[in-house]
Structure formats: C-alpha cells, structure tokens
Biopython code that builds the backbone (N, CA, C, O; Angstrom):
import numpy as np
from Bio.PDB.StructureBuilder import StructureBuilder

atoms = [
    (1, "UNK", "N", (25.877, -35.815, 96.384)),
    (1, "UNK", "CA", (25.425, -36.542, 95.225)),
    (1, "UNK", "C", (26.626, -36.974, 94.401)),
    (1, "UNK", "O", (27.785, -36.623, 94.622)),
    (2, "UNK", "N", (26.191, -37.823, 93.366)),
    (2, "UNK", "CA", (27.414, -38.376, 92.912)),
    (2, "UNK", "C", (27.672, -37.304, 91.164)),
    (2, "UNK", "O", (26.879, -36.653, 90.483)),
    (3, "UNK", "N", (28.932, -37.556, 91.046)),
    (3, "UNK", "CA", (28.895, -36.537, 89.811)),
    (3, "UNK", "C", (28.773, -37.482, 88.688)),
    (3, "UNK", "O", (29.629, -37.018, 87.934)),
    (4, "UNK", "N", (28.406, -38.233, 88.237)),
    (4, "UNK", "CA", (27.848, -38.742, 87.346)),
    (4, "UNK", "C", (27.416, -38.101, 85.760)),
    (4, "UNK", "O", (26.819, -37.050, 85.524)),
    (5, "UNK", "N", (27.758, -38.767, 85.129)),
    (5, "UNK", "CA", (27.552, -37.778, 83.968)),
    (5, "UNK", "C", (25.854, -38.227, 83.531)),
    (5, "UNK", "O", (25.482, -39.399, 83.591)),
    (6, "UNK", "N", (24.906, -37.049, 83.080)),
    (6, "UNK", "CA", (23.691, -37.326, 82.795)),
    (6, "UNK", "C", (23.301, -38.353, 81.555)),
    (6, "UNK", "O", (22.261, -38.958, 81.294)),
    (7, "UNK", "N", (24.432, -38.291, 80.987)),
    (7, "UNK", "CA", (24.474, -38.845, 79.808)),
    (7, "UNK", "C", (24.653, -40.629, 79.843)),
    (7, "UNK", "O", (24.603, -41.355, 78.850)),
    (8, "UNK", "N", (24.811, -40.952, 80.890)),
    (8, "UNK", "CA", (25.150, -42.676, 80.833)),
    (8, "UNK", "C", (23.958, -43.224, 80.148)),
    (8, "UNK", "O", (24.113, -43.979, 79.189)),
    (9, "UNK", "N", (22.584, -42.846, 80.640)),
    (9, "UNK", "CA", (21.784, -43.544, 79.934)),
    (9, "UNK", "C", (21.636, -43.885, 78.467)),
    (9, "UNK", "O", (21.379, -44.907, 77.830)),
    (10, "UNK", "N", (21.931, -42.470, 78.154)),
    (10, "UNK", "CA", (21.961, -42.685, 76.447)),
    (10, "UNK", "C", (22.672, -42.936, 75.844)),
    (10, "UNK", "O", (22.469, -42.892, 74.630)),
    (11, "UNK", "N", (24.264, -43.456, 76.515)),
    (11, "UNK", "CA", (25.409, -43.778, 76.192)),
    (11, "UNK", "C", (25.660, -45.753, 75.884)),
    (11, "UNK", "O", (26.260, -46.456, 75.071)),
    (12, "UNK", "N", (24.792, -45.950, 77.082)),
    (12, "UNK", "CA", (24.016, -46.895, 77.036)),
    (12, "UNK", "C", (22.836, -47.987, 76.168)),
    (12, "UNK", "O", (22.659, -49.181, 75.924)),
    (13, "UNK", "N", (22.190, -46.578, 75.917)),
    (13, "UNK", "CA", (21.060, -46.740, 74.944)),
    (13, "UNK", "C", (21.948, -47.166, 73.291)),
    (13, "UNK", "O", (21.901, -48.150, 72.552)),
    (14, "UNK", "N", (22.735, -45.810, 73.249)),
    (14, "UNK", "CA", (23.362, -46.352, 71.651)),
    (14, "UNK", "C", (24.679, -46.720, 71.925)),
    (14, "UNK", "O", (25.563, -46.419, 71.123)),
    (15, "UNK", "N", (24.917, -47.308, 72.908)),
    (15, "UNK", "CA", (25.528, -49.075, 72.721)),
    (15, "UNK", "C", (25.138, -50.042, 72.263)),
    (15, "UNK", "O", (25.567, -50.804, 71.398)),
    (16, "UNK", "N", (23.779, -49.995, 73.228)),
    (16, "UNK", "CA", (22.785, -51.199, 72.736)),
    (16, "UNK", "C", (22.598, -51.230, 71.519)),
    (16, "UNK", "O", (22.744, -52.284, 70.900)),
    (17, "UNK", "N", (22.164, -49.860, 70.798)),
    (17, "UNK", "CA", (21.947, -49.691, 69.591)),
    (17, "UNK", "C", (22.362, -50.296, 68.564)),
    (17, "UNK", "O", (21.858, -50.896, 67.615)),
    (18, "UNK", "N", (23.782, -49.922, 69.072)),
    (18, "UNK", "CA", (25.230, -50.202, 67.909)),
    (18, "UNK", "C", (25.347, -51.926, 68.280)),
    (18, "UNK", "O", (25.895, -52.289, 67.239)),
    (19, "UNK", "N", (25.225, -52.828, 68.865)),
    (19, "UNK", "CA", (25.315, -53.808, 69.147)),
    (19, "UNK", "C", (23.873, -54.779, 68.350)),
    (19, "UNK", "O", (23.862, -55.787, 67.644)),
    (20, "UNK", "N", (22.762, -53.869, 68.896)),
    (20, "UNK", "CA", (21.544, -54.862, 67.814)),
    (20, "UNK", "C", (22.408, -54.631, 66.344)),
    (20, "UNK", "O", (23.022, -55.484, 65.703)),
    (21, "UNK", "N", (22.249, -53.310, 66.073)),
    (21, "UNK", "CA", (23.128, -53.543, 64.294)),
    (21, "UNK", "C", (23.855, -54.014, 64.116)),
    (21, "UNK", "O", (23.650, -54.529, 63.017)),
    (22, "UNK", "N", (25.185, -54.411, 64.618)),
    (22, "UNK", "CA", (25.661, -55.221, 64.334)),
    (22, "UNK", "C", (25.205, -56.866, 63.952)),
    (22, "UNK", "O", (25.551, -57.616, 63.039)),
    (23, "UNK", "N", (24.224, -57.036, 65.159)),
    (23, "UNK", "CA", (23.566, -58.308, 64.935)),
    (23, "UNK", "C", (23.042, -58.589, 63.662)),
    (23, "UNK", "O", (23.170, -59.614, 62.991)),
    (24, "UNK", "N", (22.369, -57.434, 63.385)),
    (24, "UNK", "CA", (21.346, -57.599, 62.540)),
    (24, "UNK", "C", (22.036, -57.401, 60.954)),
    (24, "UNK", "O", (21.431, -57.566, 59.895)),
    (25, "UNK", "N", (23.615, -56.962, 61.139)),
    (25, "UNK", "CA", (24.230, -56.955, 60.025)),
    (25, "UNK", "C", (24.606, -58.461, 59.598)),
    (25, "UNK", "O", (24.543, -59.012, 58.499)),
    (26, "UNK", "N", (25.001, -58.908, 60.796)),
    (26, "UNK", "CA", (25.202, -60.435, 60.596)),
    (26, "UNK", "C", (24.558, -61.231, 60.148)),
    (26, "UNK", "O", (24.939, -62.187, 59.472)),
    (27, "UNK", "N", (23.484, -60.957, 60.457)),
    (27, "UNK", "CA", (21.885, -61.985, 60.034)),
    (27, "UNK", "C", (21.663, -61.725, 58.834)),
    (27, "UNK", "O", (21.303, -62.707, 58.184)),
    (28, "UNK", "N", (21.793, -60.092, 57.887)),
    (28, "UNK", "CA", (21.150, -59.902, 57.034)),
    (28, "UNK", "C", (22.794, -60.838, 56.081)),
    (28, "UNK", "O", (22.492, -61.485, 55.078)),
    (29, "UNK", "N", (23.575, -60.824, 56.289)),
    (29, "UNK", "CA", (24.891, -60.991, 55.750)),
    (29, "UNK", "C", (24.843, -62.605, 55.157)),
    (29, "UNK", "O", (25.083, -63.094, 54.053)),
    (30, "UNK", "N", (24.399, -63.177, 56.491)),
    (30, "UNK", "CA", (24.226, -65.110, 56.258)),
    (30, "UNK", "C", (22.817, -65.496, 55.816)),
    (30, "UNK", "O", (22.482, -66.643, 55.520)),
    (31, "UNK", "N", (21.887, -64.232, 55.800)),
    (31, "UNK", "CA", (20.800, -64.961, 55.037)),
    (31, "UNK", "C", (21.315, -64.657, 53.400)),
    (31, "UNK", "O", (21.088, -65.332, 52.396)),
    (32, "UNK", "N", (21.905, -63.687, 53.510)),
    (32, "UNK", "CA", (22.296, -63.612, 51.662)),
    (32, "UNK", "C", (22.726, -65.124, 51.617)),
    (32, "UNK", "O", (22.163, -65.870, 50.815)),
    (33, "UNK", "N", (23.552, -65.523, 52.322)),
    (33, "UNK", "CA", (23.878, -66.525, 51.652)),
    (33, "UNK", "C", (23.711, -67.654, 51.471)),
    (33, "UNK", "O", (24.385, -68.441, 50.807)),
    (34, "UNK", "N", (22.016, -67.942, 52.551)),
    (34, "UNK", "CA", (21.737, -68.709, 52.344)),
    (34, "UNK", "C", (20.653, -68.468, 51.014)),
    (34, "UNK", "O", (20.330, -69.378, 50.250)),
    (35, "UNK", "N", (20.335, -67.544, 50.945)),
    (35, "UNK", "CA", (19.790, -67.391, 49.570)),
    (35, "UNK", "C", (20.720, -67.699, 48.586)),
    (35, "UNK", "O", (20.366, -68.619, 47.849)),
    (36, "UNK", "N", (22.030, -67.103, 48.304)),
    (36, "UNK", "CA", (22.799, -67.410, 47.437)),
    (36, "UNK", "C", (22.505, -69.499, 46.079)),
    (36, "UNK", "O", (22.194, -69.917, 44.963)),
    (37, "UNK", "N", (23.110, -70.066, 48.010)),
    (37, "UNK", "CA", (22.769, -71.079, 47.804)),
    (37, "UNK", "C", (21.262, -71.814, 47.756)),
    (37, "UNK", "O", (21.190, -73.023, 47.537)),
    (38, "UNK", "N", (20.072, -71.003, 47.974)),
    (38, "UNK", "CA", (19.081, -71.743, 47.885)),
    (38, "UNK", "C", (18.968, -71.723, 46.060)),
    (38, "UNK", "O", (18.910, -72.721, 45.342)),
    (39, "UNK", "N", (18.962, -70.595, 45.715)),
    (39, "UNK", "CA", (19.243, -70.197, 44.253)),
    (39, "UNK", "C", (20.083, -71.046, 43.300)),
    (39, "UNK", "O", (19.746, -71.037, 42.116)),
    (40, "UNK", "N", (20.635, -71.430, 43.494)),
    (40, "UNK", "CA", (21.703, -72.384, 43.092)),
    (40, "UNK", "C", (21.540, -73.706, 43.131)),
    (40, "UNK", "O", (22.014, -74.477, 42.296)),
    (41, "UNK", "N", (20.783, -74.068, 44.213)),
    (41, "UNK", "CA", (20.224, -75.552, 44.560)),
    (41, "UNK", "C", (19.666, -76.147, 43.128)),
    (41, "UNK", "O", (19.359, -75.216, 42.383)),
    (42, "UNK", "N", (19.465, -77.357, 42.579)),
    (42, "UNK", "CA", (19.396, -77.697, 41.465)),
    (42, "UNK", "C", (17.871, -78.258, 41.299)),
    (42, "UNK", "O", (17.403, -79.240, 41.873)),
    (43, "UNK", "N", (17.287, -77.494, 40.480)),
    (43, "UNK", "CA", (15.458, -78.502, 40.619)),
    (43, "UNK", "C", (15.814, -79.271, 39.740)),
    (43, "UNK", "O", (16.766, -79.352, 38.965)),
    (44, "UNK", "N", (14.387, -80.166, 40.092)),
    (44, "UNK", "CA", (14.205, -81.717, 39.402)),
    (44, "UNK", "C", (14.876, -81.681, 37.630)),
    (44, "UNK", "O", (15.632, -82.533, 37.163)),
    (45, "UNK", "N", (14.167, -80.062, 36.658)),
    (45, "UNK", "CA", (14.311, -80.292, 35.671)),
    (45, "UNK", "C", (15.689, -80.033, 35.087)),
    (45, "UNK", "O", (15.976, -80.300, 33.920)),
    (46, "UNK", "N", (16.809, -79.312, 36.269)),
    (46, "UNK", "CA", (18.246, -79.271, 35.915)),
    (46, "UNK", "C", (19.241, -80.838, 36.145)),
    (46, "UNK", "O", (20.250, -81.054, 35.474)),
    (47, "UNK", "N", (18.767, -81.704, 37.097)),
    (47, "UNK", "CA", (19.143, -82.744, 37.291)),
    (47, "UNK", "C", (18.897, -83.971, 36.286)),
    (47, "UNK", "O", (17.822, -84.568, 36.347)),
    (48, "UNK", "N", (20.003, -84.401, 35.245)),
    (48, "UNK", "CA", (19.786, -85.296, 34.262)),
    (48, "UNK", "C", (20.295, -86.805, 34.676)),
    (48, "UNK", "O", (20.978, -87.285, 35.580)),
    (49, "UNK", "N", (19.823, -87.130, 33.904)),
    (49, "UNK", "CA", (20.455, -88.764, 34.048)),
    (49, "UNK", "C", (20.004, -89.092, 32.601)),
    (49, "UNK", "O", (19.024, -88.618, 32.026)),
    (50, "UNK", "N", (21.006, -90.098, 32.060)),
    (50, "UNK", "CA", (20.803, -91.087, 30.771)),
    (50, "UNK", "C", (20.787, -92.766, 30.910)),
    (50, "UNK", "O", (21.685, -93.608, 30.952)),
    (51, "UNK", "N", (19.382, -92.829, 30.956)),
    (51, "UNK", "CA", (18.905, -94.924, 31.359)),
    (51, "UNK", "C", (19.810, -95.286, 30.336)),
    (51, "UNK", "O", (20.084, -94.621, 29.337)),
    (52, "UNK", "N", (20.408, -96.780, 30.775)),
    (52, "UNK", "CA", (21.159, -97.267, 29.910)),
    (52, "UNK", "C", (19.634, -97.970, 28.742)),
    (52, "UNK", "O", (18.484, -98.311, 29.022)),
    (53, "UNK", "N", (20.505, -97.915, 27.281)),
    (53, "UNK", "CA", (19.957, -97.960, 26.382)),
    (53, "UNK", "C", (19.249, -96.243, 25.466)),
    (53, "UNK", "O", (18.736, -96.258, 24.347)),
    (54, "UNK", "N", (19.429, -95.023, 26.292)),
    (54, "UNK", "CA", (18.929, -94.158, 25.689)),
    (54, "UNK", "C", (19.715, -93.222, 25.134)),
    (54, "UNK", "O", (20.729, -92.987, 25.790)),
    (55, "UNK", "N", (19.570, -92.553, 24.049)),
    (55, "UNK", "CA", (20.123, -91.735, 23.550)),
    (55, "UNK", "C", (20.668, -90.259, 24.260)),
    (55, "UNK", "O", (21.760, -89.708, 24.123)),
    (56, "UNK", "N", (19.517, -89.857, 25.039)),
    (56, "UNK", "CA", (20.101, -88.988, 25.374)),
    (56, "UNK", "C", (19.379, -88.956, 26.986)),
    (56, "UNK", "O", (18.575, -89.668, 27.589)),
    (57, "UNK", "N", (20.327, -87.435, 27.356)),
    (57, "UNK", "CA", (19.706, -87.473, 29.149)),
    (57, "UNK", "C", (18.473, -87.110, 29.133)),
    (57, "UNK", "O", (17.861, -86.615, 28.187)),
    (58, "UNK", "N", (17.946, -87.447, 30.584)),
    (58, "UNK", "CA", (16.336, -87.526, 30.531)),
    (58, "UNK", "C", (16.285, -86.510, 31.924)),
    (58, "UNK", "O", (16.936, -86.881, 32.901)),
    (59, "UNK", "N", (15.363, -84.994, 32.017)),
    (59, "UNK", "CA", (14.845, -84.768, 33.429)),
    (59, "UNK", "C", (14.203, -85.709, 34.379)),
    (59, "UNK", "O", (13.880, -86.835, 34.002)),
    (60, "UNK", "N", (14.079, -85.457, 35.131)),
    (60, "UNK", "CA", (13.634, -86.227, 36.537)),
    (60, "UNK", "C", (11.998, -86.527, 35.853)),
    (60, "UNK", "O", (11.331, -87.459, 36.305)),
    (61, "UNK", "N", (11.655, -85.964, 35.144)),
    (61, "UNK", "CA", (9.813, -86.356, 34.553)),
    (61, "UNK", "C", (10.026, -87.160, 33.458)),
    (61, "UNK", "O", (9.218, -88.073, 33.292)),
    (62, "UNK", "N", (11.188, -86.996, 32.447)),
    (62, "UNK", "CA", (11.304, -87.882, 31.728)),
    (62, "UNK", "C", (11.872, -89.177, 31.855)),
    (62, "UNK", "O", (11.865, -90.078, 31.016)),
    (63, "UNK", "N", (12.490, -89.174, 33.279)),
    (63, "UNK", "CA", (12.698, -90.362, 33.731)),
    (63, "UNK", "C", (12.211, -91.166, 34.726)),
    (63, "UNK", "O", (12.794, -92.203, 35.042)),
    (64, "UNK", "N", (10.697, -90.611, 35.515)),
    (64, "UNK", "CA", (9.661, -91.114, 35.759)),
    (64, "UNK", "C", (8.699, -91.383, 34.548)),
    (64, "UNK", "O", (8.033, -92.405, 34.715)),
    (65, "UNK", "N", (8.534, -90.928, 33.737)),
    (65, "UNK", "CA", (8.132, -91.318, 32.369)),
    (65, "UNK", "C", (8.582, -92.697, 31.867)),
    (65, "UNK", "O", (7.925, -93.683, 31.532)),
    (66, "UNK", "N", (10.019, -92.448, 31.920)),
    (66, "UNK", "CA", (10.669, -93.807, 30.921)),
    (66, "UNK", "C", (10.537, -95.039, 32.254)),
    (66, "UNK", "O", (10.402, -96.137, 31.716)),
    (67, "UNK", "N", (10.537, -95.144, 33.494)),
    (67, "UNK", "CA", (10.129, -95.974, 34.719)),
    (67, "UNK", "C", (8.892, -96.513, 34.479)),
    (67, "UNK", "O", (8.692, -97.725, 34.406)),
    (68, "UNK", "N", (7.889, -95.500, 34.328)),
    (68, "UNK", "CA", (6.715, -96.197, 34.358)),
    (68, "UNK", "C", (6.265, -97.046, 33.312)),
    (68, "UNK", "O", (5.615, -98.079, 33.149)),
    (69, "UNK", "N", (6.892, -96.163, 32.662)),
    (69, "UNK", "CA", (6.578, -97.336, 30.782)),
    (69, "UNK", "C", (7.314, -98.523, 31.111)),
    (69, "UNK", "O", (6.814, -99.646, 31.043)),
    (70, "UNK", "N", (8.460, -98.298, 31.455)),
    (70, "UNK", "CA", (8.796, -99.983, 31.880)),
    (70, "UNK", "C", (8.213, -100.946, 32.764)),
    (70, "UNK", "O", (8.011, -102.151, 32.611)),
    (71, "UNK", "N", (7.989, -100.198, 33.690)),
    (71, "UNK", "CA", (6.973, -100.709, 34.920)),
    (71, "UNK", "C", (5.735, -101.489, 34.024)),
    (71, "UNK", "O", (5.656, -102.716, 33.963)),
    (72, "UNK", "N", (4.941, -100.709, 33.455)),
    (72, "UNK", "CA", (3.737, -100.961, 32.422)),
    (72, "UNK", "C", (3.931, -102.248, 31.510)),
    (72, "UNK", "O", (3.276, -103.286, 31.604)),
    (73, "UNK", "N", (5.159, -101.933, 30.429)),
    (73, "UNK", "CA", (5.944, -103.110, 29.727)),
    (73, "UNK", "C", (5.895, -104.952, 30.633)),
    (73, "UNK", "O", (5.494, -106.079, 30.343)),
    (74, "UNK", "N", (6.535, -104.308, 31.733)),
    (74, "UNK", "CA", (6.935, -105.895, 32.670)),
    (74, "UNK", "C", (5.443, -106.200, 32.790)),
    (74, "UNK", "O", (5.158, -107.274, 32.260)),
    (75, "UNK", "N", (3.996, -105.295, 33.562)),
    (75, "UNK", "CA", (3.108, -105.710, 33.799)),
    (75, "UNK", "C", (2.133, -106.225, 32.667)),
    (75, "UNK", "O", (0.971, -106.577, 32.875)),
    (76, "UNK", "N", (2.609, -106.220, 31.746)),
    (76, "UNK", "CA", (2.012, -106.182, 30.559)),
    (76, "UNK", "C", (2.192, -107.825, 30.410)),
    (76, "UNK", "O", (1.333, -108.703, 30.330)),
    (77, "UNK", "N", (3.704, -107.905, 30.403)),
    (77, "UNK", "CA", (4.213, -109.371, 29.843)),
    (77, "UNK", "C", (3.585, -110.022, 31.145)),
    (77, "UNK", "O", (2.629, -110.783, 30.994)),
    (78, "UNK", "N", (3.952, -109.826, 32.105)),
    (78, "UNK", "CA", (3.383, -110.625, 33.439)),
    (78, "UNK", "C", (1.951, -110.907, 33.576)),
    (78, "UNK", "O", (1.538, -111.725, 34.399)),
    (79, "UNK", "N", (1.216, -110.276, 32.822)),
    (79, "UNK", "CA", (-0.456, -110.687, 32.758)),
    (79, "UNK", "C", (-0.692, -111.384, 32.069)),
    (79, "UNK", "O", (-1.592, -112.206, 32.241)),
    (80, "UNK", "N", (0.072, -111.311, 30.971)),
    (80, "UNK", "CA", (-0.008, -111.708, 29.551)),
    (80, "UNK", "C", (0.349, -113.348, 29.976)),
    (80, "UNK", "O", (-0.446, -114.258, 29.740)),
    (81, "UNK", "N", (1.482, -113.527, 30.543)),
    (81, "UNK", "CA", (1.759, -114.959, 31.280)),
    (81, "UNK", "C", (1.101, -115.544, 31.345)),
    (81, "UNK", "O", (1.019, -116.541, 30.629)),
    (82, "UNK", "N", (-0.014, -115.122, 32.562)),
    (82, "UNK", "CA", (-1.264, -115.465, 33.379)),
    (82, "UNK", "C", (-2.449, -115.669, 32.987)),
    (82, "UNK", "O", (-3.290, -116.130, 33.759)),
    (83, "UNK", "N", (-2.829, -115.245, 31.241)),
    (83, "UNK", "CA", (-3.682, -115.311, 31.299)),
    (83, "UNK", "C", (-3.805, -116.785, 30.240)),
    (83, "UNK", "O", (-4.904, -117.289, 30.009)),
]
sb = StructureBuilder()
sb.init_structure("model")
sb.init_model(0)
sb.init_chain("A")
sb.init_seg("    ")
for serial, (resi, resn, name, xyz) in enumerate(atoms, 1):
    if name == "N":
        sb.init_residue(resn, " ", resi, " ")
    sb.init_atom(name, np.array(xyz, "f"), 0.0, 1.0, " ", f" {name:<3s}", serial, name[0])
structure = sb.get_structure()
C-alpha cells in the first residue's frame, strides 16, 4: 500500500476552504465599493442648474417646473395667434 498521509483529504478540503475566503473577501471588499460610490452618486435634487434669466439654481423639479411654464407661455402665445 502506499504510505500516504490520511490527512490529504482534509488538507485539501481547507485549501479549498482558504481559497473560497479569499474569494469571498474580494467580493465583499469591491462591493463596499461599489456601495461607496453608489452613495455618492448624485440624485436629481443634488444636481443644480441656473436658466439663464434666474436668480438662483433650480433642482431637476424646479427646472422641469420652470420648462413647462415656458412650454405653456409659447403655447399660450401660439394659440393666441390662431385664434
């Protein structure tokens, strides 16, 4: 028989072991950071802009707000044309 040590299997086993953890250190490591950056990502109401003519910056609602009123304004005069 061969002299083999009894132990390969489990030597084996927590190789494998030590090798998923590692993996799984990695994974847990780059999802931090994609959290990091999802966190950080900027919503609609941190993103400003100032329409020329306004006093001050407007969120992304206040500047679909100030769009549509203009939108409204032009359709206003443009009917008004027509009728």
């Amino acid at each position: 028989m061969s002299d083999k040590i009894i132990d390969d299997p489990w030597r084996d086993n927590q190789e494998a072991h030590e090798a998923i953890n590692r993996c799984l250190e990695i994974i847990a490591a780059r999802l931090k950071e994609i959290e990091t950056y999802v966190v950080e990502l900027p919503t609609p109401n941190k993103i400003l802009y100032k329409p020329k003519g306004a006093e001050d910056y407007l969120d992304m609602r206040g500047n679909y707000d100030e769009i549509y009123k203009r939108l409204e304004d032009l359709e206003g005069k443009v009917n008004g044309m027509q009728n």
